[in-house]
N, C-alpha and C positions, 0 to 999 in steps of 0.2 A: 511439575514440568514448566519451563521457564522456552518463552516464546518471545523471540525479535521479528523486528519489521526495519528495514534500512535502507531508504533510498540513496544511494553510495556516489552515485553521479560519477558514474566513472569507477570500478574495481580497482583496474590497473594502476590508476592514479595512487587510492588507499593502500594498495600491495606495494607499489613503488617507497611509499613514506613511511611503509609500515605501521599506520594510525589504524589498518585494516585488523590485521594480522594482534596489534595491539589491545585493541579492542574486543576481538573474539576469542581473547584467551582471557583476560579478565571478566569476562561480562559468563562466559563458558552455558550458552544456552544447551537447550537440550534441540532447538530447532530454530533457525533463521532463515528469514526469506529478505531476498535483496532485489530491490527494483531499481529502474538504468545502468542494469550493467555496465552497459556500451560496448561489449565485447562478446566475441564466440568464445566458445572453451578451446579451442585449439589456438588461442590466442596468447594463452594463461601460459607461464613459465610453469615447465614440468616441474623443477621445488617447489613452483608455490601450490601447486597440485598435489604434492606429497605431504607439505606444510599442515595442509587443509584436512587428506587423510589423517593424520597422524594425529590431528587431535578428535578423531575417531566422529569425521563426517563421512558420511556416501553424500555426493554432489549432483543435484540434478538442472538442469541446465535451457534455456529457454530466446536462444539469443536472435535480435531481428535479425530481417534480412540487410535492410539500411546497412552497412559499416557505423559504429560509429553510435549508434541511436538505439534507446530503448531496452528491453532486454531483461529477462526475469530469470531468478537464480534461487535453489534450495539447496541445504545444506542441514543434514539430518541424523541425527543420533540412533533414531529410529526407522528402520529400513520398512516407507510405507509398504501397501497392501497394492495402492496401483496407484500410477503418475502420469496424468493426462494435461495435454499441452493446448492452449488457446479455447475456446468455450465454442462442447458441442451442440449444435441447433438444433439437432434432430427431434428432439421430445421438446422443445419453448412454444409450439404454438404461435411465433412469429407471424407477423405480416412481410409481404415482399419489402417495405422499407428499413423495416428491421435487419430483414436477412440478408439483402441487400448489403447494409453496411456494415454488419457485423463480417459478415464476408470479408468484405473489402480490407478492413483491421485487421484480419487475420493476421498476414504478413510481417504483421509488429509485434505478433507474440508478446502480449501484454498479458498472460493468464498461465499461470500453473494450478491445478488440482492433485493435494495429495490427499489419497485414501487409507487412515488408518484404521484400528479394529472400532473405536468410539467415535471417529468422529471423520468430519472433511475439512480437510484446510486450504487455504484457497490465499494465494498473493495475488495482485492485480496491481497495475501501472495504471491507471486511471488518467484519459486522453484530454491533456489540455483545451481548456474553451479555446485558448491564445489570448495574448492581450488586447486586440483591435473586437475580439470576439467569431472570428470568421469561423471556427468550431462549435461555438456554445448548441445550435440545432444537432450537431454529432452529437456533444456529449451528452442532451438529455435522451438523444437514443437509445447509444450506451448503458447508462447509467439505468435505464428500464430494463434493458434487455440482459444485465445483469442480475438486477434485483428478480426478474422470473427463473436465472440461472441458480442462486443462491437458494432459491423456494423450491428449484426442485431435486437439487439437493436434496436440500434439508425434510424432502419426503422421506430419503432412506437412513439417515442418520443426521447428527446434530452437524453443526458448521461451524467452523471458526475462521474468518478474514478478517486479512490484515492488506494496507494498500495505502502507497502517495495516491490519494484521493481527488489532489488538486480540489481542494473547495475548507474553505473554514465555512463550519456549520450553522454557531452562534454568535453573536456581537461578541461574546466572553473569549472566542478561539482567534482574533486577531488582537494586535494593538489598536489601530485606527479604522472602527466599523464605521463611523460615520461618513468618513471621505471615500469607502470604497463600496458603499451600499445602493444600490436600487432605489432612485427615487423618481416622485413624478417628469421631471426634467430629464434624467439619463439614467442609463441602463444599467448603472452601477460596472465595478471594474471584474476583471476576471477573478476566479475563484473566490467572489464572495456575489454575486449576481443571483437575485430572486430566484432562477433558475437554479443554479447550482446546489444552493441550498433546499430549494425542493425535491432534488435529486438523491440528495440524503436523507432528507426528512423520511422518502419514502422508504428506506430501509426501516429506520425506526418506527415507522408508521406497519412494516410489515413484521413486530417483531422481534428484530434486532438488536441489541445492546451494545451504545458505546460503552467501551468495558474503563474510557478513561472516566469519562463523565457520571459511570457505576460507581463509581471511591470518590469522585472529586464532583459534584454538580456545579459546585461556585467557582473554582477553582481559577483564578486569573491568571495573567503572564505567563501560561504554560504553554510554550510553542514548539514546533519540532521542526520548523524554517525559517531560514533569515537570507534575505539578499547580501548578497556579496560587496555591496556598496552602502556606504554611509554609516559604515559602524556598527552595521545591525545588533550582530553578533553579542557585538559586547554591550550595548544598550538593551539585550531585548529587547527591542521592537521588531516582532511578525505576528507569523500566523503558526496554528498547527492545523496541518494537514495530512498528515499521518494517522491511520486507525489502526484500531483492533475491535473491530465486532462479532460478537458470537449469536448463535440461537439462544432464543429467549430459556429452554431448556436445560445451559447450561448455567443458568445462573449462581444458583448455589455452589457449584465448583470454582467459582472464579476467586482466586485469594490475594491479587493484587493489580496493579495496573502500571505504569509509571514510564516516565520520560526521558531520557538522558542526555540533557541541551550542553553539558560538560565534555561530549564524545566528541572529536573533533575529524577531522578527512572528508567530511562534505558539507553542503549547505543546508542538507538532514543532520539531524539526529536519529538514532536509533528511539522506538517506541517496544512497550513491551508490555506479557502480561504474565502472569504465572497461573495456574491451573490447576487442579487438584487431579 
């Protein structure tokens, strides 16, 4: 079974040039999830809704309330078992500031849950720190309050997410760690902040497998983001920020991982894994 993850920055835009539509017939997953839509589904040209059927996806759909912002998308060869929308608190054992905010995020529909017969898959849009940092106390919220979301889960069956994570984990998952790192003097920059990277750590710390870093631990220059300025692109120089982690469970099923920094219609790349 072959698994995307693509933050698309805009659908419409990729359906428009067609790099969308081009992409997901070449690449022909058996399941992709797409984070920032930026669109409702009633926004979608009914071809491209047929388009999308006809190469035999059922489409599920997650869009904010914003215009414009946010917005989580499944497209599925395999018609899950059940499809739950934003992450329910009922069973996390939360504190009020937890619940509080997770509350509050709702709104932005950053989470789909699908349940199939082996396992649970889970996309996530993961809430920018921003760059001045005025989020980074939301995100390691977040980022807990999901990690108890994922654990309980994965009490009834194995797990597999994928998610623009906003955060490189390692010095090895950017080009320039040392300008953008956490030191005594400053706080280090967004999505590479002691914080942030704690906030993943603790997945891994619970378990978790980066399934890129499963095949590849040394692995340089493999990025799944670049700024739109300065040439990034075509220099590699960024970050990858893009996952796929599973439960530790599934480890022996995993048969590959990989990147595709050649896919072009946003400032993602598609990441992926294949699964036995």
């Amino acid at each position: 079974m072959k698994c995307i993850s693509w933050n698309v920055n805009g659908i419409r835009a990729g359906i428009k040039k067609w790099t969308f539509f081009e992409y997901l017939q070449n690449e022909n997953p058996d399941i992709i999830w797409l984070q920032e839509v930026k669109a409702k589904y009633e926004q979608l040209e009914a071809w491209d809704i047929e388009n999308i059927k006809n190469l035999w996806y059922e489409i599920y759909w997650n869009a904010a309330q914003r215009p414009g912002y946010s917005g989580t998308a499944l497209f599925t060869k395999t018609i899950p078992l059940n499809v739950f929308y934003g992450i329910d608190t009922t069973w996390l054992n939360l504190d009020q500031v937890e619940t509080d905010e997770v509350i509050e995020e709702n709104h932005e529909w950053r989470v789909i849950t699908a349940e199939y017969d082996d396992f649970y898959f889970v996309t996530v849009y993961t809430p920018n720190a921003k760059p001045d940092l005025a989020r980074l106390e939301y995100r390691q919220i977040w980022d807990h309050v999901f990690v108890k979301y994922m654990k309980l889960l994965e009490n009834k069956k194995p797990v597999i997410f994928c998610w623009d994570l906003n955060v490189a984990h390692q010095e090895i998952d950017l080009a320039n760690p040392k300008s953008n790192k956490t030191t005594a003097t400053k706080p280090g920059n967004a999505w590479f902040t002691d914080q942030e990277r704690a906030g993943m750590q603790e997945f891994i710390d619970n378990d978790f497998i980066d399934t890129f870093r499963h095949f590849y631990p040394e692995t340089t220059w493999a990025y799944s983001w670049w700024s739109n300025f300065w040439q990034a692109r075509a220099k590699n120089v960024w970050w990858r920020i893009d996952y796929f982690l599973v439960s530790k469970s599934l480890k022996e099923k995993l048969k590959s991982a990989f990147i595709r920094p050649e896919v072009m219609g946003s400032d993602h790349c598609p990441v992926g894994i294949e699964i036995k």
